[in-house]
C-alpha positions as CSV (number, residue, x, y, z in Angstrom):
1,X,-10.1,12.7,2.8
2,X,-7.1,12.3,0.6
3,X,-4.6,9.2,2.7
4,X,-1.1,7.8,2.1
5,X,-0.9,4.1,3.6
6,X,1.7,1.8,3.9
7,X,0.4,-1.7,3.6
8,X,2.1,-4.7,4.5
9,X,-0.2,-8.0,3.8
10,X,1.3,-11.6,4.5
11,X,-0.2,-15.2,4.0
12,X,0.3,-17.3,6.7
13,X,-0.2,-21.1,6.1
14,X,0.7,-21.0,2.0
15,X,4.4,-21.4,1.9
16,X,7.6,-19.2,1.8
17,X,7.1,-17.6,-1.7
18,X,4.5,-14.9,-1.3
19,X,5.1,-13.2,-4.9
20,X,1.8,-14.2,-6.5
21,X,-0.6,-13.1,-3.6
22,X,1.2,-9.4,-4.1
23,X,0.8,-9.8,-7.9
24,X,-3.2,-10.3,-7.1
25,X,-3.8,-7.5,-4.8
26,X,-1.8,-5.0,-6.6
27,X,-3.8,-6.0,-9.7
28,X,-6.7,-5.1,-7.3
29,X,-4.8,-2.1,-6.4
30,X,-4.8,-0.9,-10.2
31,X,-7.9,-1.4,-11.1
32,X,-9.6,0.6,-7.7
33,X,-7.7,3.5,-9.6
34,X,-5.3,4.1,-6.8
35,X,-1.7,5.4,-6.6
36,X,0.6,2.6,-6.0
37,X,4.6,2.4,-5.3
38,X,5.6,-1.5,-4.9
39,X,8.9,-1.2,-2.6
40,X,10.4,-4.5,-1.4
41,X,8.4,-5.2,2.2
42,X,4.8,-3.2,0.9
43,X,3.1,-1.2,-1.1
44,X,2.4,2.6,-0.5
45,X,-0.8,3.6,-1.7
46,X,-2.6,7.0,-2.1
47,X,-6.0,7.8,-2.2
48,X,-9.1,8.9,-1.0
49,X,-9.4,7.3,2.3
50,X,-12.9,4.9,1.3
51,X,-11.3,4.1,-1.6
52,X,-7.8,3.0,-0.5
53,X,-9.6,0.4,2.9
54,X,-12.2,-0.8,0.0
55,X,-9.3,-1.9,-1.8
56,X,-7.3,-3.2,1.1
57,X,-10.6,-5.3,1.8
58,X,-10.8,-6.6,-1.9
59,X,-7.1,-8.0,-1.2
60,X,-7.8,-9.7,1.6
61,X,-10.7,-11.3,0.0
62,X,-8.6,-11.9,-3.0
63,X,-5.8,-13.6,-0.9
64,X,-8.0,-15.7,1.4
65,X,-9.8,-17.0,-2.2
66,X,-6.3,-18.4,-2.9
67,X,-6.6,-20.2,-0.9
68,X,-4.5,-18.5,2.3
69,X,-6.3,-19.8,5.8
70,X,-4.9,-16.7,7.3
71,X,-3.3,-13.1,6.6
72,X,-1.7,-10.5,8.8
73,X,-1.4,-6.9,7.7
74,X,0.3,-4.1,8.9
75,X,-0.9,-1.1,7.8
76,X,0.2,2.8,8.5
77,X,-1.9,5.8,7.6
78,X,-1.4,9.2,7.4
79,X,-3.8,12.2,6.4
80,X,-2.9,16.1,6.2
81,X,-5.7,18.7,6.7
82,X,-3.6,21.9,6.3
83,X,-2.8,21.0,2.5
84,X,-2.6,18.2,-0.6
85,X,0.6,16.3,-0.2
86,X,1.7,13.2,-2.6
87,X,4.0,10.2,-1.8
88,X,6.1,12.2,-4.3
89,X,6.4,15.7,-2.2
90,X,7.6,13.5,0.9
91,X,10.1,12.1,-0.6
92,X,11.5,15.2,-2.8
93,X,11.3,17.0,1.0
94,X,13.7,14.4,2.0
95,X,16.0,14.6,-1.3
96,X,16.0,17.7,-1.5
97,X,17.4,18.5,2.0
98,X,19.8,15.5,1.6
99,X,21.3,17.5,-1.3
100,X,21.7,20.7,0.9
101,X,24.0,18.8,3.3
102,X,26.5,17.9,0.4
């Protein structure tokens, strides 16, 4: 089953800057072959559904090897069963009905 995620993984106990633990997991990201957007508070990721929580796994492994005692994660899912859609087709929806209204 084809999923769209938003994930949301924070450190707790390593500081303020948290720019090195995203470099690592979306180095993990990449090389689990996944679909990845970086926007400024997660990462959207799309993929099969094992695929994309194997990989969200790997980064928390990844992250607690650095050293971070702990990690929160938020995390929001959503699949489709009537067709295919992308991270791409959600937001053209959007822009494309945003350029009706002008």
């Amino acid at each position: 089953m084809n999923v769209l995620v938003d994930l949301c993984i924070v450190p707790i106990g390593v500081g303020v800057s948290l720019s090195k633990y995203i470099v690592e997991c979306e180095k993990v990201l990449t090389a689990a072959g996944l679909k990845t957007s970086l926007h400024s508070y997660g990462t959207n990721i799309e993929g099969e559904w094992d695929d994309v929580f194997a990989a969200i796994k790997q980064c928390h492994e990844k992250v607690h090897e650095m050293g971070a005692p702990r990690i929160t994660t938020t995390i929001k899912a959503g699949t489709r069963t009537d067709r295919n859609q992308t991270m791409e087709d959600k937001i053209d929806s959007v822009k494309s009905k945003l350029a009706a209204c002008s």
